[in-house]
N, C-alpha and C positions, 0 to 999 in steps of 0.2 A: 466682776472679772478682774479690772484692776480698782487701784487708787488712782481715779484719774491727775489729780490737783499734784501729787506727790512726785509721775510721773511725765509728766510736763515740766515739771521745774528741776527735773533730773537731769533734763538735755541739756547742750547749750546748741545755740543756735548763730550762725555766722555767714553774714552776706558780702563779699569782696569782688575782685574782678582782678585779671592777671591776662599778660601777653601771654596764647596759648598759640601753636601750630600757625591758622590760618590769619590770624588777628587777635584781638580784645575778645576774652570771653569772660561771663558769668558765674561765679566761683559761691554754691551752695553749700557750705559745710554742718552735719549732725554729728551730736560727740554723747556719749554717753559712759559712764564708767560704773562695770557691773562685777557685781561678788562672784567673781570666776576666774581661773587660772585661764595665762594666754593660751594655752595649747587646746581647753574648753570651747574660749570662743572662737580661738581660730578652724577648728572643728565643724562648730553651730554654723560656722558662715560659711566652709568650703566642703564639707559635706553632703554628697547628692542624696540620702538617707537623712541628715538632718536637717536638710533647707526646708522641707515643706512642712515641717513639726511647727517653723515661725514664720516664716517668709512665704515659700509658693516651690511647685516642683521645679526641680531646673534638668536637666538634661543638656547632654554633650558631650563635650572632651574639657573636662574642669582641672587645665592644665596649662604650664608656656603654653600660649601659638593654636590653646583649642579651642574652639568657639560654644558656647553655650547658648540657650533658649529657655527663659523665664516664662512658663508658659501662662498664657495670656497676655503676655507684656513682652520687654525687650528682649533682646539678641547681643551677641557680640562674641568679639574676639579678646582673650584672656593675654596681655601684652609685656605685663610684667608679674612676676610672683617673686616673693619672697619669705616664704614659710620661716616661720608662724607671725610675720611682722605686716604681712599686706597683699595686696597685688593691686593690679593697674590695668582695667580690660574698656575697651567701647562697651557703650549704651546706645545699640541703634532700635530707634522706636517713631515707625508712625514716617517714614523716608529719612529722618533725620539721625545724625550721629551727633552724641557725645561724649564723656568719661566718666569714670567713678574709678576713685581710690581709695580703697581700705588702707586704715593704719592702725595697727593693736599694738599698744604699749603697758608695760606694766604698770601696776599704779600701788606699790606696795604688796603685801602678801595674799595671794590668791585673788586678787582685782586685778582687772585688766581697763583697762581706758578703749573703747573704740570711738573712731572719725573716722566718718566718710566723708570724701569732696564730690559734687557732680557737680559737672565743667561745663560748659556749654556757649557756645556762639548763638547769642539771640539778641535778635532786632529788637531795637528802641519797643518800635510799637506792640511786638509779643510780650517785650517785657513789660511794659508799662499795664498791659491789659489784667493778667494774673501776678507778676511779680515770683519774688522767692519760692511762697506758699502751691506756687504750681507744681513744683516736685516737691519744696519741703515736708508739705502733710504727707505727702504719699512714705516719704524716707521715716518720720514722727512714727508713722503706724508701723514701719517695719523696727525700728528700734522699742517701741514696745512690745511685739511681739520674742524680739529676742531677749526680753529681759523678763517676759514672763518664760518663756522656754528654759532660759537659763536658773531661774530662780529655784522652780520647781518640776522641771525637765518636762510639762506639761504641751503636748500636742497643740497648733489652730485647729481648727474644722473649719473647713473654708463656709458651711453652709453658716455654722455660726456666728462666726466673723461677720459675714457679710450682715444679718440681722444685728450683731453689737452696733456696727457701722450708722446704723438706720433708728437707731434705741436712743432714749432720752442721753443716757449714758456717754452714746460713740459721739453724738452730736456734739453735747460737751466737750469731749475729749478735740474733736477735729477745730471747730471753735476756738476753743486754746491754743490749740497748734497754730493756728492761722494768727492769732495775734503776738504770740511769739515768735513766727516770720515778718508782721509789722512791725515788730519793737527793733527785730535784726535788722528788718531794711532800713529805719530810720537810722539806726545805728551808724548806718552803713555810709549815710550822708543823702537820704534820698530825702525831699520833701515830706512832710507830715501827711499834707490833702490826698494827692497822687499815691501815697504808698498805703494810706485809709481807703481809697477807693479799690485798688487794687485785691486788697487783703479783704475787705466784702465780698467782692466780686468770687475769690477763691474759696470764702466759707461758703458762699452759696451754689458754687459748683460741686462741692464736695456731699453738701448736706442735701443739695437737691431743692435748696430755699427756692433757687432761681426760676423751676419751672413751677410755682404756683402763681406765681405774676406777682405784683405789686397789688393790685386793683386799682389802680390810680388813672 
């Protein structure tokens, strides 16, 4: 399906914190820079006809001030746009709100650079528990999906997906991901021990290691 190793080390990955609205929030950033004009990918990410080719269907009013539904997953309301350069909407998932920012930049001819930030106000102890890797793998899997879309204009099939996800392969790929949110949370100034347990903790929630037990 893909190059996993190729595509992991395509991302960069970035863990920070900034005064946000209510207080101190948690600042997740994914960045990728893919062989596509901005208007392309600004396109693959805000088109209701092309979201679900990489991502998942979205439905709403994919507008200023209209609120959208990622179905199976979150909701929100779309707060800033600014075509073809980003927009700024809530992530409300599960009673909780946060944010995501797209930003598309050029990056020389016909490359476009995307980052995303998700923002989020989270307690010590949620974060300590899963860390970055709690939405980072999830954002990893959506950036590979738009870079196989983009590459060779190729459809997900969500039944698919879901078996790559589950395949010697996806495992690898989540894996990776997950210690390239430990490499970012040390980065970040977090303890080594706490941000290793953490980053286990989210490969095995992802991979599903967690519910065969230990045996111990």
């Amino acid at each position: 399906m893909i190059d996993v190793t190729h595509q992991i080390n395509s991302v960069s990955r970035q863990v920070g914190k900034r005064v946000f609205k209510a207080g101190e929030a948690r600042v997740v950033t994914v960045s990728q820079t893919y062989d596509a004009s901005l208007d392309d990918v600004w396109d693959a990410c805000t088109n209701a006809e092309r979201l679900p080719r990489w991502f998942a269907p979205v439905t709403g009013e994919l507008r200023l001030g209209g609120r959208y539904q990622v179905q199976g997953n979150a909701s929100g309301t779309i707060e800033r746009c600014d075509p073809p350069k980003g927009f700024f909407a809530t992530w409300e998932f599960g009673g909780d709100v946060s944010w995501i920012e797209l930003r598309l930049t050029p990056d020389g001819d016909e490359r476009t650079r995307f980052e995303l930030e998700h923002i989020a106000h989270v307690d010590d102890e949620r974060w300590a528990q899963f860390g970055p890797g709690a939405v980072g793998v999830g954002w990893d899997l959506a950036v590979m999906g738009l870079a196989t879309h983009l590459s060779s204009g190729a459809s997900v099939d969500p039944a698919e997906a879901e078996a790559w996800a589950t395949s010697e392969e996806g495992i690898r790929f989540i894996t990776l991901s997950s210690e390239g949110w430990y490499a970012a949370s040390v980065a970040s100034g977090k303890a080594e021990p706490p941000a290793r347990e953490a980053a286990d903790r989210t490969t095995a929630f992802y991979t599903g290691a967690g519910e065969q037990g230990t045996g111990e």
